[in-house]
C-alpha positions as CSV (number, residue, x, y, z in Angstrom):
1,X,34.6,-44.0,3.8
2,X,38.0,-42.4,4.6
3,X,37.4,-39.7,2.2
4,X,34.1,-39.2,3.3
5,X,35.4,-38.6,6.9
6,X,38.2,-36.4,5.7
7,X,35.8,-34.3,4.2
8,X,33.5,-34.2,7.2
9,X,36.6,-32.6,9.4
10,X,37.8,-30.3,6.7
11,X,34.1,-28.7,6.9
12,X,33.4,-28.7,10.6
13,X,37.4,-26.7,11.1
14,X,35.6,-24.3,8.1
15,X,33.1,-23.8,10.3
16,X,34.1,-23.5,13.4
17,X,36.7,-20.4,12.1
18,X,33.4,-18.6,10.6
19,X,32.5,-15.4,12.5
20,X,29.6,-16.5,14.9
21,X,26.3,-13.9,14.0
22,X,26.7,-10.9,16.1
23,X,23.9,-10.6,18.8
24,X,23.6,-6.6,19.9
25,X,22.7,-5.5,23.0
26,X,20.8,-3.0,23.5
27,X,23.0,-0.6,25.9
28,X,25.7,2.0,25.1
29,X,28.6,3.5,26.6
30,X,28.8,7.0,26.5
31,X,32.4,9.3,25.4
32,X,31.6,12.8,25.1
33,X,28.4,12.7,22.9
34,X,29.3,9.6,21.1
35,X,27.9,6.2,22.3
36,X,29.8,3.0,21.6
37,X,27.3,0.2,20.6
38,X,28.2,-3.5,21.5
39,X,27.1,-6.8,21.0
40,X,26.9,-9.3,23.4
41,X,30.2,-10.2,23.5
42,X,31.7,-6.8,24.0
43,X,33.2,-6.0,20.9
44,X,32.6,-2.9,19.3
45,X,30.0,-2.5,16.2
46,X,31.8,-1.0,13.5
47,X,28.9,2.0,12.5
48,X,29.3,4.0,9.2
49,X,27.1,7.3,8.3
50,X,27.0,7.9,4.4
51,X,27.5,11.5,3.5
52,X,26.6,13.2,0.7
53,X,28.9,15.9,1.9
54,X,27.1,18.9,0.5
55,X,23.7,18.0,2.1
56,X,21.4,19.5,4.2
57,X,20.3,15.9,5.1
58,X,23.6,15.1,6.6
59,X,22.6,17.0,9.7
60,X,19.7,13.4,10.0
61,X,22.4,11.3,9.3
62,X,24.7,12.7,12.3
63,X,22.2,12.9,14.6
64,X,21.7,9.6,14.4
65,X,25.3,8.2,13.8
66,X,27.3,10.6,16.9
67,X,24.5,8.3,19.2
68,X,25.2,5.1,17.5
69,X,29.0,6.2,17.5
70,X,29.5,5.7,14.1
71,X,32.0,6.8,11.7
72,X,31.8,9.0,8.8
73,X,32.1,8.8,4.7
74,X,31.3,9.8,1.8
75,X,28.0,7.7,-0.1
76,X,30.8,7.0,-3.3
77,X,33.1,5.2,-0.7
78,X,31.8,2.7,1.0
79,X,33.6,-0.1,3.3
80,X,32.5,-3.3,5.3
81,X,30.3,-2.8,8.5
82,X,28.3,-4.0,10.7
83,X,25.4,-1.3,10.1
84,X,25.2,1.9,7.8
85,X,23.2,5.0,8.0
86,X,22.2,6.2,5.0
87,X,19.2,9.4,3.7
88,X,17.1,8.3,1.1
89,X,16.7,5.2,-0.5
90,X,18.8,6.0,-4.1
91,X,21.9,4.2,-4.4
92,X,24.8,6.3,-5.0
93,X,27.6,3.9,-3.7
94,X,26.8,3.0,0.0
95,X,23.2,1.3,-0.4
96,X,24.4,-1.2,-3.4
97,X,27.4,-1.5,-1.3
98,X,25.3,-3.2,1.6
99,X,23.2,-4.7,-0.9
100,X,25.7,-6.4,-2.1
101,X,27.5,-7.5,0.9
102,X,24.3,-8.6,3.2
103,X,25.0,-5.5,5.9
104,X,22.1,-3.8,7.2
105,X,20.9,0.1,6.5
106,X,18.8,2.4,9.0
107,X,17.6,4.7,6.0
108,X,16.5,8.8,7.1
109,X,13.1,10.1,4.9
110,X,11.1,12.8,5.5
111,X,9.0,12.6,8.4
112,X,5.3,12.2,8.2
113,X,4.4,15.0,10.9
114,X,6.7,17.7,12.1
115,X,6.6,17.6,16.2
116,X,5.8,21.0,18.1
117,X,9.0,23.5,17.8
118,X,10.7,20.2,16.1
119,X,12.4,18.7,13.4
120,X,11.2,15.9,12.3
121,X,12.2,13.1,10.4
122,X,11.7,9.1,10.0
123,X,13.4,6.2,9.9
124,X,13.8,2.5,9.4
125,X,16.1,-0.3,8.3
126,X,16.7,-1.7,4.9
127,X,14.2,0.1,3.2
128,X,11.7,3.2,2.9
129,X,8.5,3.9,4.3
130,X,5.7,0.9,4.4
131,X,8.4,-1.1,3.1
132,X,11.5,-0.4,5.6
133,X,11.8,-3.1,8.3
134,X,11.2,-2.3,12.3
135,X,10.8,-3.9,15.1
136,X,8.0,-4.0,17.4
137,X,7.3,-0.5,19.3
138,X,7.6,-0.5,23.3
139,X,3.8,0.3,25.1
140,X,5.6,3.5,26.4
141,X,4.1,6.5,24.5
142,X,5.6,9.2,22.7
143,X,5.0,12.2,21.1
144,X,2.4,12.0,18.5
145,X,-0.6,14.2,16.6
146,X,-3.8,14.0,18.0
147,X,-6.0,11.8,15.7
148,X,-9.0,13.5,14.3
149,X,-12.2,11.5,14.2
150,X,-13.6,10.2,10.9
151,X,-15.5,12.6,8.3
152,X,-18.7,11.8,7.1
153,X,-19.2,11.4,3.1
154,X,-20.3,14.9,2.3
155,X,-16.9,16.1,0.7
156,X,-14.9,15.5,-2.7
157,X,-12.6,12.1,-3.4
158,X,-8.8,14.0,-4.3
159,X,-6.1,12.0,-6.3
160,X,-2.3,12.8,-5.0
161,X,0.0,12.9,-6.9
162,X,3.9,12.6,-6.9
163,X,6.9,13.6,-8.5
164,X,8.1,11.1,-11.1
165,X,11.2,9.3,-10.7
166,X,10.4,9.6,-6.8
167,X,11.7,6.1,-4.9
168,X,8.7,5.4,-3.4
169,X,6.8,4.8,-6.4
170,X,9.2,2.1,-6.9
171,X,8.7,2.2,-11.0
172,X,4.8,3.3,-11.2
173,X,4.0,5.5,-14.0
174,X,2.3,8.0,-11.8
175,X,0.5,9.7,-14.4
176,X,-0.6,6.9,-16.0
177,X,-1.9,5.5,-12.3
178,X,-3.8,9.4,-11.8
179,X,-5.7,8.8,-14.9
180,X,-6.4,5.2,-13.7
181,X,-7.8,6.4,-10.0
182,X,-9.7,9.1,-11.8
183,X,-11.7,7.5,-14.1
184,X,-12.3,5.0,-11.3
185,X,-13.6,8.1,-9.1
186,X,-15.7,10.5,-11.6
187,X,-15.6,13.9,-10.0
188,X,-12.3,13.5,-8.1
189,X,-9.9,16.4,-7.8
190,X,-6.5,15.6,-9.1
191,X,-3.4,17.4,-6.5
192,X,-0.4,17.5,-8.2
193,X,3.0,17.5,-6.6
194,X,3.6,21.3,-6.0
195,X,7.2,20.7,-7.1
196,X,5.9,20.0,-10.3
197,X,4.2,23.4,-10.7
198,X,5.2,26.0,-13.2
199,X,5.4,28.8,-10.6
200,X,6.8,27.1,-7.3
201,X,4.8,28.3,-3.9
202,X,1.4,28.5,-5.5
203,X,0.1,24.9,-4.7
204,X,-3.4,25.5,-2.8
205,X,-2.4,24.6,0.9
206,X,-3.0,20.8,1.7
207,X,-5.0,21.8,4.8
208,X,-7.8,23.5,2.7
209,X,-7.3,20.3,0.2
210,X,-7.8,17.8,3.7
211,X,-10.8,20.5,4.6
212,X,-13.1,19.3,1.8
213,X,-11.7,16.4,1.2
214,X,-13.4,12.8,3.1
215,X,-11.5,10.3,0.4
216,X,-8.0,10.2,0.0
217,X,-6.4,8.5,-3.2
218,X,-2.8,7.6,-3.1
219,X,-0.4,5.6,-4.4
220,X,2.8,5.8,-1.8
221,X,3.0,9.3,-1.0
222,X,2.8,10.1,2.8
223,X,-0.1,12.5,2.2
224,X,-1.7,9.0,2.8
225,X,-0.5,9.2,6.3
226,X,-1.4,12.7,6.7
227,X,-4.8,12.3,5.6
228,X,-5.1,9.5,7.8
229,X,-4.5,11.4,10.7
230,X,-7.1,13.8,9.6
231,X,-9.5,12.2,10.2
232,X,-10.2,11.2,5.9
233,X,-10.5,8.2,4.6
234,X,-7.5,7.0,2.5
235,X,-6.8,4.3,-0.1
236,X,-3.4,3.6,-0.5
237,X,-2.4,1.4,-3.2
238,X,1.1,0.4,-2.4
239,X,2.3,-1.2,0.7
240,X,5.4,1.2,0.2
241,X,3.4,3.5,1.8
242,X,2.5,4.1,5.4
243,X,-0.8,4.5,5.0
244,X,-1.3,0.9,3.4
245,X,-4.3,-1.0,4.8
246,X,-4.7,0.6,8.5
247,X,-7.5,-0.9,10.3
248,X,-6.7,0.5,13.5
249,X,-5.7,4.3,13.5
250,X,-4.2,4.3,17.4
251,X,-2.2,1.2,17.3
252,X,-1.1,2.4,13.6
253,X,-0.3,6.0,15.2
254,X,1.8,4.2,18.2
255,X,3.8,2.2,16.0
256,X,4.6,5.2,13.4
257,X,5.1,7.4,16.5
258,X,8.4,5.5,17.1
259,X,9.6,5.7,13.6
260,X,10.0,9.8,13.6
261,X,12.6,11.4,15.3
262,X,13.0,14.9,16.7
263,X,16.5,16.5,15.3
264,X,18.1,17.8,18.8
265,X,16.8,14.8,20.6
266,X,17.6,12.0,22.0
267,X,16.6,8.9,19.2
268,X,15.6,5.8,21.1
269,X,18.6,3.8,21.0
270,X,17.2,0.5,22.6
271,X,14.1,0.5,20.6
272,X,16.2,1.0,17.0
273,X,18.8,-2.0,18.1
274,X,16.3,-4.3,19.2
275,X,15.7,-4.4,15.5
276,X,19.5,-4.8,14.0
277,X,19.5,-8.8,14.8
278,X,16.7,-9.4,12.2
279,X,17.5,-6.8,9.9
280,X,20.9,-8.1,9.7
281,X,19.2,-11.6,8.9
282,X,17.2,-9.9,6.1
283,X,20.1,-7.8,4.6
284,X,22.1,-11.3,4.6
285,X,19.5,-13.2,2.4
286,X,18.6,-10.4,0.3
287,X,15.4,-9.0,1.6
288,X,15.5,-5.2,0.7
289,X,12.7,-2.8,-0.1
290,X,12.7,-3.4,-4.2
């Protein structure tokens, strides 16, 4: 019994010296053009951008990071933080790095529309597309394609394809899954990647694709997403991508509407770190986009 109760205070002095989870608020202090992003009890949070240092993607990870006040490095050398910034999903350094130690990523991918005289790009934590972690979206509107209404039946089913290797097939043989989709769909058109053409810049236009086009077959790609908004029926097969299983287009459109960013802009700051409490939660017990 003494033992027992020996024990007992050894653990509860353990615990009571653990760091207590950090709950963030949702404000900012401004310096310059940096913000300084707290938690609840005032302390700083320490925010790292990842680099890839000869990038034109950088420029995303900046934008965010100087309004999140973070700090800057290179993806090969990562250190302990409360919340990293990383483009792309590939691990080379940072994103096994947080992995590994339970800490939370907002990843940068390439947007799904590009906004009027914009640059636009996504976002979302811990993961990529369909797959990425965010938190609920505000009612407030923003900036957003109009959706087109539904065709009718009289055009051609078209297969899209992707590059291989690409992280959002997360392993799928995508040729392999092309001749699947087409035998499943006699008459399809197949649309290859134009990256994977011989002669780069001749890929037919994807508008005249969408214009005779009223069935959409993807696997992940964000052609899904685009085709959606079209007005064209889509079948996505992956819930990687965004366009996985929509049943309402506007509430789908309002949600994804907060998940690009304008480069230039302003990013919603509240909106992102309502989300870092429960994608802290999920980077701690190992829930990732795999």
């Amino acid at each position: 019994m003494h033992l027992l109760r020996v024990t007992s205070l050894v653990l509860t002095r353990l615990l009571s010296c653990l760091p207590a989870k950090r709950s963030v608020r949702a404000s900012r202090s401004l310096v310059g053009s940096k913000a300084t992003v707290k938690d609840r009890q005032g302390a700083k949070l320490k925010i790292v951008g990842y680099l890839r240092g000869d990038s034109p993607t950088d420029r995303r990870i900046k934008h965010v990071g100087d309004q999140l006040g973070a700090e800057y490095r290179l993806r090969t050398d990562p250190v302990i933080c409360d919340l990293a910034i990383q483009h792309g999903y590939r691990d080379s350094g940072s994103l096994g790095f947080c992995q590994d130690n339970g800490i939370p990523c907002i990843i940068t991918e390439i947007g799904v529309w590009q906004n009027p005289g914009e640059f636009t790009y996504g976002w979302g934590y811990n993961g990529l597309n369909g797959l990425a972690f965010v938190p609920e979206p505000p009612a407030e509107r923003r900036c957003k394609p109009d959706l087109k209404p539904y065709k009718g039946c009289d055009g051609i089913t078209t297969v899209f394809g992707q590059t291989p290797g690409d992280k959002a097939l997360r392993g799928c043989d995508i040729y392999k899954w092309a001749l699947r989709m087409l035998k499943v769909h006699p008459g399809a058109e197949y649309r290859p990647h134009p990256m994977l053409l011989d002669i780069p810049g001749t890929a037919e236009p994807l508008e005249d694709v969408f214009a005779r086009t009223t069935l959409a077959v993807t696997y992940s790609s964000t052609t899904g997403a685009e085709a959606l908004i079209e007005g064209i029926s889509t079948y996505a097969e992956h819930p990687g991508s965004y366009a996985y299983q929509v049943e309402d287009r506007e509430e789908w459109l309002h949600r994804l509407s907060y998940r690009m960013i304008d480069m230039g802009k302003e990013i919603p700051v509240e909106y992102i770190l309502s989300g870092y409490e429960e994608a802290l939660s999920r980077a701690e017990e190992g829930i990732w986009d795999r």
